[in-house]
Backbone bond lengths (Angstrom), bond angles and torsions (degrees), N, CA, C in turn:
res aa  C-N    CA-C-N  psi(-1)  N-CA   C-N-CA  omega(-1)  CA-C   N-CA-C  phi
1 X - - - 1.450 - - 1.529 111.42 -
2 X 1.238 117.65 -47.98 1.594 125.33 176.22 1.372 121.54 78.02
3 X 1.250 133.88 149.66 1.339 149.79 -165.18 1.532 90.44 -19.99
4 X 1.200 111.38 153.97 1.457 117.99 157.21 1.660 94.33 -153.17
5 X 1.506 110.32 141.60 1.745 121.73 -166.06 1.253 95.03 -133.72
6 X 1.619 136.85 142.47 1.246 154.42 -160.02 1.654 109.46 -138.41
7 X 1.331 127.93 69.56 1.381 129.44 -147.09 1.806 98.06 -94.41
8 X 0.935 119.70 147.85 1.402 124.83 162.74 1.388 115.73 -80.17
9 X 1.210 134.44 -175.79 1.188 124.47 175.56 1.901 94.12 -122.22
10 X 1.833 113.71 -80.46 1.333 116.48 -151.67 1.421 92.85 -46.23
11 X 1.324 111.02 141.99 1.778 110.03 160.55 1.469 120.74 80.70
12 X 1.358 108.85 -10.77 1.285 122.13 -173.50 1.391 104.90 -112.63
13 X 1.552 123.97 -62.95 1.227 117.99 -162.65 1.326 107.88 -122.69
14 X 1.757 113.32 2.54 1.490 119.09 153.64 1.429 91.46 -146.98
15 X 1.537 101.45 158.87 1.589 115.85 175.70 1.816 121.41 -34.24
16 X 0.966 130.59 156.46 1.939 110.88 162.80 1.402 96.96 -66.83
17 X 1.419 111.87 145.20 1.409 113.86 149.35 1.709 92.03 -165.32
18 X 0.893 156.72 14.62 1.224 152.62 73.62 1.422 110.81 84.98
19 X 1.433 134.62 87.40 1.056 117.13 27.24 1.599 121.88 -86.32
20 X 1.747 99.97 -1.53 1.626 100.43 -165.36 2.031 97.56 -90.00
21 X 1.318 112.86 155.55 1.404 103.59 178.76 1.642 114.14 -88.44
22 X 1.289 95.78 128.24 1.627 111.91 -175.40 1.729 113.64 -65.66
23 X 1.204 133.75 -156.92 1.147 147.50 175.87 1.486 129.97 -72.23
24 X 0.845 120.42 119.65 1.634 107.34 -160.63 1.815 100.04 -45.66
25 X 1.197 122.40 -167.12 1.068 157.63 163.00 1.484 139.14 -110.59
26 X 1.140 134.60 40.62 1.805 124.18 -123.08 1.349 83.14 -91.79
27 X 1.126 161.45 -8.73 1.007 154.26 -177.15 1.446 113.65 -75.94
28 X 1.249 111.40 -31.39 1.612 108.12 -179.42 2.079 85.49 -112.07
29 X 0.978 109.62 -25.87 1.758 82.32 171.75 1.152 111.12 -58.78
30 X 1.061 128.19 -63.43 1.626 135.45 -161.64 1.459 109.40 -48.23
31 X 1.897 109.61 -38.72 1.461 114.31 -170.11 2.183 95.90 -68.27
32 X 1.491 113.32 -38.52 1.260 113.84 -163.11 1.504 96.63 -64.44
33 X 1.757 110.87 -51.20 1.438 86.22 172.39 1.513 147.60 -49.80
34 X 1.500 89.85 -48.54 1.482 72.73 175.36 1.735 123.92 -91.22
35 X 1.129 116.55 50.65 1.406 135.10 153.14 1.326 117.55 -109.36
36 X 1.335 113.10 -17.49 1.714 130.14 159.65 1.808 90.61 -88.32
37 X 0.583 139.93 -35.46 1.888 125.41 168.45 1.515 123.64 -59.12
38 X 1.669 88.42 -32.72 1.564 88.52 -170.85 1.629 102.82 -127.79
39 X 1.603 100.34 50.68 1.638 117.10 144.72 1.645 89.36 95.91
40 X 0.808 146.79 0.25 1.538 126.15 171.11 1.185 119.00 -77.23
41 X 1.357 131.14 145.06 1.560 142.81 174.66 1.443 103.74 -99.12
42 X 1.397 96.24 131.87 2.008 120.28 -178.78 1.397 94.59 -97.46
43 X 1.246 91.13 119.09 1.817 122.31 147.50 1.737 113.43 -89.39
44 X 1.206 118.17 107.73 1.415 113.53 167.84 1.766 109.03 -85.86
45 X 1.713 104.03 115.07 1.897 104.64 -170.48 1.528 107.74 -123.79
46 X 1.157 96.96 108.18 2.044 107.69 -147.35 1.466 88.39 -151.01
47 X 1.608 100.52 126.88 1.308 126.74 174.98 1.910 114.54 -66.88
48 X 1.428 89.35 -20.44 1.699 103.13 169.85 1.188 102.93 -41.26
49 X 1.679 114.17 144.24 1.526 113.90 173.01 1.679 80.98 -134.52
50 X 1.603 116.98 144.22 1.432 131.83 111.60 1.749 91.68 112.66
51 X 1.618 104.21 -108.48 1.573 107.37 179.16 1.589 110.28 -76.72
52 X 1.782 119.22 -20.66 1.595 122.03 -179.28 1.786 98.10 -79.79
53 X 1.180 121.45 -19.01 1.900 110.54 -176.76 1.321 82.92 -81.16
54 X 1.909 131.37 -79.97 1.467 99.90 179.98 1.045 161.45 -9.10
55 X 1.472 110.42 -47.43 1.239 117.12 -171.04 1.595 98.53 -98.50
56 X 1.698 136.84 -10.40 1.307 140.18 153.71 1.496 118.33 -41.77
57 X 1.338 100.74 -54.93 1.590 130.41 175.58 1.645 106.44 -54.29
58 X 1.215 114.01 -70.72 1.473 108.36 -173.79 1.583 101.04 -62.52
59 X 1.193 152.79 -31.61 1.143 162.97 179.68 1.647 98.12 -47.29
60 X 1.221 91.68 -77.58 1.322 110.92 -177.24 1.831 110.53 -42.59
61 X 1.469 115.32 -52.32 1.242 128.18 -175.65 1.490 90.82 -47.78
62 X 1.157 105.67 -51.01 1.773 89.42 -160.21 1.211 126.26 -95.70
63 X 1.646 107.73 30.62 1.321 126.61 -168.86 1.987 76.33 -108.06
64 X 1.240 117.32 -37.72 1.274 98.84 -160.47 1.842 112.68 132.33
65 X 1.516 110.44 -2.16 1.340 123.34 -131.21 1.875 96.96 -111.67
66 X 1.258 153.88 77.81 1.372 133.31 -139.68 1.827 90.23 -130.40
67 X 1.115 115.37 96.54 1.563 119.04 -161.53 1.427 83.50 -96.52
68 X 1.830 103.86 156.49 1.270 125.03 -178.27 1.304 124.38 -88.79
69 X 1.632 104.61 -17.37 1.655 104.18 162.23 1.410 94.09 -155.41
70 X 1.472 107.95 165.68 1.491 137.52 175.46 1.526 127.57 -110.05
71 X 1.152 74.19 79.67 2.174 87.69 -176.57 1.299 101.53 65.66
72 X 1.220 123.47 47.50 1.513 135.81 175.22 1.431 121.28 -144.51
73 X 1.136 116.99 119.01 1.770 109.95 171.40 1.530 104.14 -54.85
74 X 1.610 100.90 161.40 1.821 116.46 -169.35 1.474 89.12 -84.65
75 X 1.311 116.40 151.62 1.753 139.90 173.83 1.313 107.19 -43.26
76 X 1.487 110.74 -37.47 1.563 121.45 -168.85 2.125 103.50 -62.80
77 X 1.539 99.32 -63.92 1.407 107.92 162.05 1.114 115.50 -44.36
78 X 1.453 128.52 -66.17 1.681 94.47 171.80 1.032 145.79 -133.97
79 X 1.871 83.63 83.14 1.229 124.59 163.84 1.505 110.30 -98.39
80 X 1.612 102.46 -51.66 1.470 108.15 -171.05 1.636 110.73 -82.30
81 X 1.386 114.64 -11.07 1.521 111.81 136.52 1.319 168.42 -60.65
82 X 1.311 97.28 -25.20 1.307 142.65 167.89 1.697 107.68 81.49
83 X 1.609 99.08 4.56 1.683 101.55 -176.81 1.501 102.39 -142.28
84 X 1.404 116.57 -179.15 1.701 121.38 170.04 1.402 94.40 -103.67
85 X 1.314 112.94 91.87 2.015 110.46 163.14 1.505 94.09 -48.54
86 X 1.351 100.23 151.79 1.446 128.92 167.42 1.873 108.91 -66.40
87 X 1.398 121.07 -37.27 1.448 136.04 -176.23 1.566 100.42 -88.52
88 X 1.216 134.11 122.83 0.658 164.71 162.60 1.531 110.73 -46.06
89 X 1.313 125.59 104.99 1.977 135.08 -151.42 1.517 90.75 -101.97
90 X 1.888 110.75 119.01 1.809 98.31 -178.04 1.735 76.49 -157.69
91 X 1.220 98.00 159.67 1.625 114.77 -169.67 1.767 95.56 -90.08
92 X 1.598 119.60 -32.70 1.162 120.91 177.26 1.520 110.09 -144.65
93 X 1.519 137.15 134.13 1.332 149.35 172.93 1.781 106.81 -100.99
94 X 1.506 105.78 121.74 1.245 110.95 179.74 1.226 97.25 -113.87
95 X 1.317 112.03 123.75 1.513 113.64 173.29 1.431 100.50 -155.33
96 X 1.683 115.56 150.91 1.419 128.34 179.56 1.626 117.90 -69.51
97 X 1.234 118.52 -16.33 1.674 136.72 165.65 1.218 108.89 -92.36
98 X 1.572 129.75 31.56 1.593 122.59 -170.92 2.036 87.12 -103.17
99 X 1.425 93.94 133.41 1.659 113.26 160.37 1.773 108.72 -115.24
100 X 1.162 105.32 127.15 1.239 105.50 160.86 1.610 141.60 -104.77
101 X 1.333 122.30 140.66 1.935 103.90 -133.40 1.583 72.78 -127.36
């Protein structure tokens, strides 16, 4: 199946500024890309709803950034689930509110 990454966007992959989009981040873009280079699948997992995920998305596009689903598990997951969990299935979650215990 292979890496699968579940990235946040506000704060994560641009500054907060929320609802307006802040500054990129290139430091963690560049790292996401090349984990999208070296076979991982992007989950974009963003509290954005509707015209704000759009405009995340095109953001993102032109950062370079072309994720495989949008606040959605991949077809493959649920497939091998046999359902769409509500939680979002990722081998790693990058987010700017991450604690590690």
């Amino acid at each position: 199946m292979g890496k699968i990454i579940a990235c946040d966007f506000d704060g994560t992959l641009c500054e907060n500024k929320f609802p307006s989009i802040g500054a990129p981040r290139h430091e963690i873009i560049d790292a996401l890309l090349n984990e999208q280079r070296a076979g991982a699948r992007l989950i974009l997992w963003t509290c954005r709803t509707e015209a704000q995920v759009a405009e995340a998305v095109t953001w993102c596009a032109d950062h370079g950034i072309i994720f495989d689903a949008i606040n959605d598990n991949l077809p493959d997951i649920k497939r091998s689930f046999g359902c769409d969990p509500r939680k979002v299935f990722a081998n790693e979650y990058w987010d700017d509110r991450n604690k590690l215990i």
